[in-house]
C-alpha positions as CSV (number, residue, x, y, z in Angstrom):
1,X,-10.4,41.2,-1.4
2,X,-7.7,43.9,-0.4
3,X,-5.3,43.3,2.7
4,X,-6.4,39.4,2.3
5,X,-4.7,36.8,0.3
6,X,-6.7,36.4,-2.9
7,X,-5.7,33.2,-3.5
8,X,-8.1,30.9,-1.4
9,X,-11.0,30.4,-3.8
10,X,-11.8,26.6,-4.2
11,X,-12.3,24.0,-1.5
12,X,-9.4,22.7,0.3
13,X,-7.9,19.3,-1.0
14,X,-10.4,16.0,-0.4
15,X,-7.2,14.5,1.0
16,X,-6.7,17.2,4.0
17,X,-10.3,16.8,4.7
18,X,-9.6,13.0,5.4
19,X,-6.5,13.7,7.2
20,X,-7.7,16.0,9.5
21,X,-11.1,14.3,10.5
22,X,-8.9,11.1,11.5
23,X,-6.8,13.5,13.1
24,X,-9.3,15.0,15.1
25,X,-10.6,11.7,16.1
26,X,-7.4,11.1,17.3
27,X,-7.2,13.9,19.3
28,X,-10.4,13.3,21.0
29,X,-9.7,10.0,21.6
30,X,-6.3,11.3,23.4
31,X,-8.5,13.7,25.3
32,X,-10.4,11.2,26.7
33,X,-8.0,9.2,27.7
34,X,-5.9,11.8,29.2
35,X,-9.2,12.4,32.2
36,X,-9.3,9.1,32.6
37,X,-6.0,8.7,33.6
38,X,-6.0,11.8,35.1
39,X,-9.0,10.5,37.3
40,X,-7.3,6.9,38.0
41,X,-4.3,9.2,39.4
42,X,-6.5,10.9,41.5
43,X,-8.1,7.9,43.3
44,X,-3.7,7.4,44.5
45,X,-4.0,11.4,46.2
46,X,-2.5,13.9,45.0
47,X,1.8,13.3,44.7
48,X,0.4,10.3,42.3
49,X,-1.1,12.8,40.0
50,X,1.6,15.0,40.0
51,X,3.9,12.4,39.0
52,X,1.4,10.7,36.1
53,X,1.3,14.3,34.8
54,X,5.0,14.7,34.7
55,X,5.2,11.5,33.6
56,X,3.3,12.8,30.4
57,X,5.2,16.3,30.2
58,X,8.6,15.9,31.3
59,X,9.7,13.4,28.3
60,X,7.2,15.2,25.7
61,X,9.9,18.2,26.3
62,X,13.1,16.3,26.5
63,X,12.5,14.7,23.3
64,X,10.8,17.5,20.8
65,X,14.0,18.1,19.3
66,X,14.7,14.7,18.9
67,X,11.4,13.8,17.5
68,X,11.3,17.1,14.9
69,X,14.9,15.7,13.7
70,X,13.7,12.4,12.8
71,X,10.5,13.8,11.4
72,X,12.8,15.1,9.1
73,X,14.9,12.8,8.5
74,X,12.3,10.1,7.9
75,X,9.2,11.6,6.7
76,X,6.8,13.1,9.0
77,X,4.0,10.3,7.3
78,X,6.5,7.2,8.2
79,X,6.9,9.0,11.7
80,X,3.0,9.3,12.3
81,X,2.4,5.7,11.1
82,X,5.1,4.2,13.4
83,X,3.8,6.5,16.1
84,X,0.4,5.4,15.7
85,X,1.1,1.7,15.5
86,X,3.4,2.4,18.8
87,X,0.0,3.7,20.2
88,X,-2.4,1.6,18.9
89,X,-0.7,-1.7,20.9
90,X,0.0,0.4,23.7
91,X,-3.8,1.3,24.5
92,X,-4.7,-2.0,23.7
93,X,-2.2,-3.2,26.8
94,X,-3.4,-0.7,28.8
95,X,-6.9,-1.9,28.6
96,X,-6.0,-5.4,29.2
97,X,-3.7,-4.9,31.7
98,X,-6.3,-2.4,33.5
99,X,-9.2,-4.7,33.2
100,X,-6.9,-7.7,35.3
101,X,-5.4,-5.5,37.9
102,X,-6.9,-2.2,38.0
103,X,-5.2,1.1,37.8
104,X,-2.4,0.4,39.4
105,X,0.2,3.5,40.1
106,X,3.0,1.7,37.8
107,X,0.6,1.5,35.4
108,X,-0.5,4.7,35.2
109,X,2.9,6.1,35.3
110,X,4.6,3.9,32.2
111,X,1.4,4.9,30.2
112,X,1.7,8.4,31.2
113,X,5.5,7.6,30.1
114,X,4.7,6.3,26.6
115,X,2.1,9.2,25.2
116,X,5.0,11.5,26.8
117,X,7.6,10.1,24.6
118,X,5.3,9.6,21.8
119,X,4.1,12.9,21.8
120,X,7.6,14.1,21.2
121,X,7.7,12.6,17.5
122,X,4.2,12.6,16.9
123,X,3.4,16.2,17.2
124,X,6.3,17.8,15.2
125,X,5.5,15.4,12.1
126,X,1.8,15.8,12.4
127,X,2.0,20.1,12.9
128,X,4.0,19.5,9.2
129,X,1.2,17.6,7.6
130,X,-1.4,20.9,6.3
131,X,1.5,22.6,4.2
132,X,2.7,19.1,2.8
133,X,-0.9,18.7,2.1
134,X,-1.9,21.6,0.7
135,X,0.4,24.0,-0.1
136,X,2.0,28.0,0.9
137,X,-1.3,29.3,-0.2
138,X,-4.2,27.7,1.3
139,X,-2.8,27.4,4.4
140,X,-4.1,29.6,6.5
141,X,-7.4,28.3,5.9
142,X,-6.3,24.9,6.6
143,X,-4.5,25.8,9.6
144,X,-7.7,27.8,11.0
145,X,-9.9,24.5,10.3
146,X,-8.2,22.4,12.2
147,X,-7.8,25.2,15.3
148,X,-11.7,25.1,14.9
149,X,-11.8,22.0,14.8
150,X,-9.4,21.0,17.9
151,X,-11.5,23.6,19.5
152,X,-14.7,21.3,19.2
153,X,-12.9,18.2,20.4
154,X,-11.8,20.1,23.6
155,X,-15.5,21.3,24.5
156,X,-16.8,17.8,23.5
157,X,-13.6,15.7,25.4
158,X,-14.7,17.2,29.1
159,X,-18.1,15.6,29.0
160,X,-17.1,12.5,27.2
161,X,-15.0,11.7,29.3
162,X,-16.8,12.1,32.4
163,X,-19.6,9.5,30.3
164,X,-17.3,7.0,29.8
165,X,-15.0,7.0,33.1
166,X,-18.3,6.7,35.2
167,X,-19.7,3.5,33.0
168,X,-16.7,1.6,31.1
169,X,-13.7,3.3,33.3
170,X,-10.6,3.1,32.3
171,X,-10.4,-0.5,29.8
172,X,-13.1,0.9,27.7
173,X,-11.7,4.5,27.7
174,X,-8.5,3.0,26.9
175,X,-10.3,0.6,23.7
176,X,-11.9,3.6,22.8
177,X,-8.1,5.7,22.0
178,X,-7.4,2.5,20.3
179,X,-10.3,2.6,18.2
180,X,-9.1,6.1,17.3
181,X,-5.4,5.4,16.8
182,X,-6.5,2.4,14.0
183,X,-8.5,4.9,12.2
184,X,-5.8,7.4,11.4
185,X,-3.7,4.7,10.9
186,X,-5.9,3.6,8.2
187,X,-6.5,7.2,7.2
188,X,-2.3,7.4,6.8
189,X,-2.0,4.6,4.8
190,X,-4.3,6.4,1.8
191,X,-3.5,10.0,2.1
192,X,-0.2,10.9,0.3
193,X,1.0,14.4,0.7
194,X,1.3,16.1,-2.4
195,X,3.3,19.1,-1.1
196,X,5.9,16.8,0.0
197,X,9.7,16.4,-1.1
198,X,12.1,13.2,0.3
199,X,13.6,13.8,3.1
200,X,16.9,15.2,2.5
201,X,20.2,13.0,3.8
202,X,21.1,14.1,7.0
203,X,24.7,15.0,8.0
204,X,24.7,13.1,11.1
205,X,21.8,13.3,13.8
206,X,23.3,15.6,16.6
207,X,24.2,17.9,13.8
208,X,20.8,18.0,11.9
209,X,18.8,18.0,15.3
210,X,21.5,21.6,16.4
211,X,20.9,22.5,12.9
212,X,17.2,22.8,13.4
213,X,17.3,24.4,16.6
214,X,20.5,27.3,14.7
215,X,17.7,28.0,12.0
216,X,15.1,29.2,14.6
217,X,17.5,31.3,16.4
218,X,18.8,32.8,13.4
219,X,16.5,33.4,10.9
220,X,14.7,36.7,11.8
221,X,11.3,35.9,11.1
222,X,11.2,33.0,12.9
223,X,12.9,34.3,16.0
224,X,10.8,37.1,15.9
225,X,7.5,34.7,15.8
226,X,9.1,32.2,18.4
227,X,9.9,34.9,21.1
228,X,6.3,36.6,20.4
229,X,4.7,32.7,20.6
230,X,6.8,32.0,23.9
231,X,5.3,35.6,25.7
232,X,1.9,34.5,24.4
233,X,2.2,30.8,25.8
234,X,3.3,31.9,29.4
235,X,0.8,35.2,29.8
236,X,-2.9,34.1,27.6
237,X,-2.5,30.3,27.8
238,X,-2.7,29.7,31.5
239,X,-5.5,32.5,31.4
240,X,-8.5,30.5,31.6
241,X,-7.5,27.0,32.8
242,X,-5.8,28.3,35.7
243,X,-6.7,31.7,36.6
244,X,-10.4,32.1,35.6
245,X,-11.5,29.5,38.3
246,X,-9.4,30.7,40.7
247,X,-11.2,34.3,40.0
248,X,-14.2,32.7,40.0
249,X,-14.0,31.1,43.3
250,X,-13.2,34.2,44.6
251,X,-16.0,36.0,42.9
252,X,-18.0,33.4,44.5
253,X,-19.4,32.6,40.5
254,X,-21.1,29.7,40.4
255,X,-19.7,26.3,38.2
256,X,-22.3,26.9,35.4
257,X,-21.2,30.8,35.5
258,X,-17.6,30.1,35.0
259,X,-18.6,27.5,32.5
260,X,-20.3,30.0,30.0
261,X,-17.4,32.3,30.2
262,X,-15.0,29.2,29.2
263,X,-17.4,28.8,26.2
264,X,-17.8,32.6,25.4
265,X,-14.1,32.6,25.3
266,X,-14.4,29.2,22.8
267,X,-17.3,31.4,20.8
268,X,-14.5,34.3,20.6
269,X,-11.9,31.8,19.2
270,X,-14.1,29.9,16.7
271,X,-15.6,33.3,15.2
272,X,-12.3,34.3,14.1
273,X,-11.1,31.1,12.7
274,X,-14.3,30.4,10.7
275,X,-13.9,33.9,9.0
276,X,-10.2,32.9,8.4
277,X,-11.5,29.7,6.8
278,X,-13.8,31.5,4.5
279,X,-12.1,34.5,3.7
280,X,-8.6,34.0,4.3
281,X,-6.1,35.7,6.4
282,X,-4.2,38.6,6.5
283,X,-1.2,39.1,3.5
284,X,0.8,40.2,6.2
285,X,0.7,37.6,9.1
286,X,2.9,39.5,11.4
287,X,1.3,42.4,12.0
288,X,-1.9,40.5,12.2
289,X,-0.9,38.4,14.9
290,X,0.2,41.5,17.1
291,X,-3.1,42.8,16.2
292,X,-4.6,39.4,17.7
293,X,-1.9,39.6,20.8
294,X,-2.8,43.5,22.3
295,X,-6.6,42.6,20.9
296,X,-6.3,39.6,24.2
297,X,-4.5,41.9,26.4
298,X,-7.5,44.2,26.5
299,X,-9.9,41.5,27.0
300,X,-7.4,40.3,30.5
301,X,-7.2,44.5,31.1
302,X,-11.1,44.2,31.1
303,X,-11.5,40.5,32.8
304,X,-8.8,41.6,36.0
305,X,-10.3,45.1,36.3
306,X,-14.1,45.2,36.2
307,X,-15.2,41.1,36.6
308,X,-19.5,42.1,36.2
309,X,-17.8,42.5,32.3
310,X,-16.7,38.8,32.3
311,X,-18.4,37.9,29.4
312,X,-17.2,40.6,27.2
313,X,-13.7,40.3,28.2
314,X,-13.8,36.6,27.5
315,X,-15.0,36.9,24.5
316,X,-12.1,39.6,23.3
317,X,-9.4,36.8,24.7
318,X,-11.1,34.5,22.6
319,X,-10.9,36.9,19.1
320,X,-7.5,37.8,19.8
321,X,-5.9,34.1,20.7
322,X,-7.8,33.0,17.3
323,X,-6.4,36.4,15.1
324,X,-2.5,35.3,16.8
325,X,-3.5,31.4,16.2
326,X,-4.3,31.5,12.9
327,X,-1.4,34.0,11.5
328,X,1.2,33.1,13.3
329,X,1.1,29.6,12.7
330,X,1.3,29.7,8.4
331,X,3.9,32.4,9.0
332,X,6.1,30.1,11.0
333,X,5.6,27.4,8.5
334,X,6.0,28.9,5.1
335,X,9.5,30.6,6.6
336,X,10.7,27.5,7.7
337,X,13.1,25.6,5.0
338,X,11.3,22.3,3.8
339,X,13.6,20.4,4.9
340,X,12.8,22.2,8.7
341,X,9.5,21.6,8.9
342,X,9.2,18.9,11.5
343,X,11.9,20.1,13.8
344,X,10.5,23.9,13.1
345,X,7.6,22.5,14.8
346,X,9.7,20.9,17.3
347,X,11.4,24.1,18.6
348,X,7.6,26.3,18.5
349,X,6.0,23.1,20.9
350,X,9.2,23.2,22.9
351,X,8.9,26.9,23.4
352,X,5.2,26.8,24.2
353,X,5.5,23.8,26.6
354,X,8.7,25.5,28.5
355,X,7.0,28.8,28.7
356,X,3.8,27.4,29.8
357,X,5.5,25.2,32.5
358,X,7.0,28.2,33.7
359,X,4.5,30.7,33.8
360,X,1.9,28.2,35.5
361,X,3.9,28.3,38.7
362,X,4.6,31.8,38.9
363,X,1.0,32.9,37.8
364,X,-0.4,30.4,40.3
365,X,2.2,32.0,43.3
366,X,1.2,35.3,42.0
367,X,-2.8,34.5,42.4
368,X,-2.1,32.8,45.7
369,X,-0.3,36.6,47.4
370,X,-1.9,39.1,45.5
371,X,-5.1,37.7,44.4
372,X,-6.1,36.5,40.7
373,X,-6.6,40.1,39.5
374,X,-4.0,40.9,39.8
375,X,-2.2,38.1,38.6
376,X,-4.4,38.4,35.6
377,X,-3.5,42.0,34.8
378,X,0.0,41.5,35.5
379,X,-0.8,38.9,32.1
380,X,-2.5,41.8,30.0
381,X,0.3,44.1,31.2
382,X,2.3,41.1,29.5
383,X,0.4,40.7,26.5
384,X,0.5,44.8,25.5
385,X,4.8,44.6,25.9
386,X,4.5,41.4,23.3
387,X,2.0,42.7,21.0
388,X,3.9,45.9,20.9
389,X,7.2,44.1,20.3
390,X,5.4,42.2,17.6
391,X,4.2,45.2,15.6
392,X,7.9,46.8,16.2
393,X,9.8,43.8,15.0
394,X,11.0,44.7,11.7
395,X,11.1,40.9,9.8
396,X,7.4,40.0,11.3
397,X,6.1,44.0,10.3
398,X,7.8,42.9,6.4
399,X,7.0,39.6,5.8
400,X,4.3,39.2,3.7
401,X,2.1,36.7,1.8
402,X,1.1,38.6,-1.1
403,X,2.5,37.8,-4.4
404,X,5.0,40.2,-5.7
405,X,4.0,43.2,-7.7
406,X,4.6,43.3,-11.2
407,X,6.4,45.9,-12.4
408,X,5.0,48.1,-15.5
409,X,6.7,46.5,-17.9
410,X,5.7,43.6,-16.7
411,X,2.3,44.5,-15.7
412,X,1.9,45.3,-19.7
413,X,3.2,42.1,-20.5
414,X,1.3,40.1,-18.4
415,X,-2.0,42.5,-19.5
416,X,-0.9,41.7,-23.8
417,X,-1.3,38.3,-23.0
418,X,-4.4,37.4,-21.8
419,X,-6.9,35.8,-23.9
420,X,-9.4,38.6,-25.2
């Protein structure tokens, strides 16, 4: 299998199959319960929904650095079954509490407060959990069924929660995440990852939490894949949440219409990911994931020039968010220290989130004077700079996954001593 790592024969470990599907019930559970509360915001106007959401983000960001260091210093699987506990008593109040006085505004805002906060440990500790469960060299495949797999919980969460807000409302969406949070807490208490070493004794907290931030910014390959993830988060990811139906409203396309083109770009995604998971990826990652990045920004050239070709386009955003997704994300992780891996994740989530916080706003501004066209291929403009600077970079362009090559002697050596 040239150009692709030859080392992903064999099923993935039983244990990251466990792990992920309580994961991903998790996830869809959290889903859920995010439109719900989005929904009980809304019925309090608009300001109230603004708040509830910032309520959700504005802690998740303050606090990623703090939750990555304590991943570390901890365990990221002590940090995920505190978190869940945390969670699973939280829900549980929110449904009682809900079902005696309603969605109340304070409510909603100190629950919006709590998955905010908890979000900031959880999510470093639980981006560590493939490579601790199963290894350097089947984790891209890991990595790319669980992008796949998140990508089914998002296209099943919309309609879900819709079902459930219209006939159990917010108590029985709420008992529902609980349900979810006691399975992976179940699911935590049996899986044990074998990639794992103890957490290291920390030199004091402030110090180990600027330490993992100083190892981002200085070692080059994970700069390099930082920057290129922070240009990717601000110009593809508001894409299709916020600029497609803005586009289509203006194309006059109709809900179903813009719906298909949200699941052609999904079809896009998952194609690329499933070969991933069946082949492998790329022995050099870097390169790949530019590849992935100018591979979007022709599908946004495509989408903001010539709409009738909406399909197409959407698709080709789809490909190259999955090629960048799923090579990106194992580089980042195998060139983090082991010691790093939670507050690794910390600093890529903190990046993403800023960026994407950011770049909503301006796109947004952008769409509302000059139209979402333009707005649109102002992002593929974007997207060719970063792709470009990606392929450039000297540490993503050399870093590869491949094993080293044996010299001749070597090779000769190796060759004398296999079994005839």
């Amino acid at each position: 299998m040239t150009g692709r790592q030859d080392r992903v024969k064999g099923p993935l470990p039983r244990v990251y199959h466990l792990w992920l599907a309580g994961a991903l019930a998790s996830g869809l559970g959290d889903a859920v319960l995010y439109f719900a509360l989005g929904w009980a915001a809304a019925t309090h106007g608009g300001a109230v929904a603004g708040l509830v959401l910032t309520a959700v983000n504005l802690p998740r960001v303050l606090l990623l650095i703090v939750g990555g260091t304590v991943g570390d210093r901890f365990g990221a699987r002590r940090v995920m079954i505190a978190g869940d506990a945390v969670m699973l008593a939280g829900t549980l109040l929110l449904a009682v509490v809900s079902h005696h006085a309603g969605p109340a505004v304070w409510l909603l805002l100190v629950t919006g407060a709590l998955v905010g906060v908890m979000d900031a440990f959880y999510l470093p500790a639980s981006g560590s959990m493939p490579l601790r469960l199963v290894g350097k060299e089947a984790l891209p495949r890991a990595l790319a069924m669980r992008q796949g797999g998140t990508q089914l919980v998002t296209f099943v969460a919309g309609p879900l929660g819709g079902a459930l807000v219209a006939t159990v409302g917010l108590t029985g969406t709420a008992l529902l995440d609980a349900a979810t949070f006691a399975v992976v807490l179940i699911v935590l208490t049996v899986v044990r990852p074998v990639f794992d070493t103890p957490p290291a004794k920390g030199t004091g907290f402030v110090r180990d939490a600027l330490d993992g931030v100083g190892t981002g910014v200085k070692d080059p390959v994970l700069r390099a894949a930082l920057l290129v993830t922070g240009g990717v988060a601000g110009f593809l990811l508001p894409v299709v949440p916020l600029l497609l139906p803005l586009m289509a409203r203006e194309e006059h396309w109709s809900a179903g219409w813009t719906g298909l083109l949200f699941g052609a770009q999904s079809l896009g995604l998952l194609g690329v990911t499933f070969t991933v998971m069946v082949r492998g990826a790329g022995n050099r990652p870097g390169p790949t994931a530019g590849a992935g990045v100018l591979v979007a920004a022709v599908g946004l050239g495509v989408l903001g020039s010539a709409p009738a070709a909406a399909v197409p386009s959407a698709v080709l955003i789809g490909m190259g968010s999955g090629l960048f997704a799923s090579h990106i994300g194992p580089l980042v992780l195998t060139s983090a220290p082991h010691s790093h891996l939670s507050r690794t994740q910390a600093l890529l989530t903190l990046v993403q989130s800023v960026s994407l916080l950011a770049m909503n706003n301006v796109l947004g501004n952008v769409a509302r004077l000059a139209g979402p066209a333009t707005a649109i291929l102002a992002c593929a403009a974007a997207m060719a700079v970063t792709g470009t600077a990606a392929l450039r970079s000297r540490a993503l362009r050399t870093t590869t996954t491949a094993p080293p090559a044996l010299r001749p002697s070597e090779e000769q050596s190796a060759t004398a001593a296999e079994p005839v």
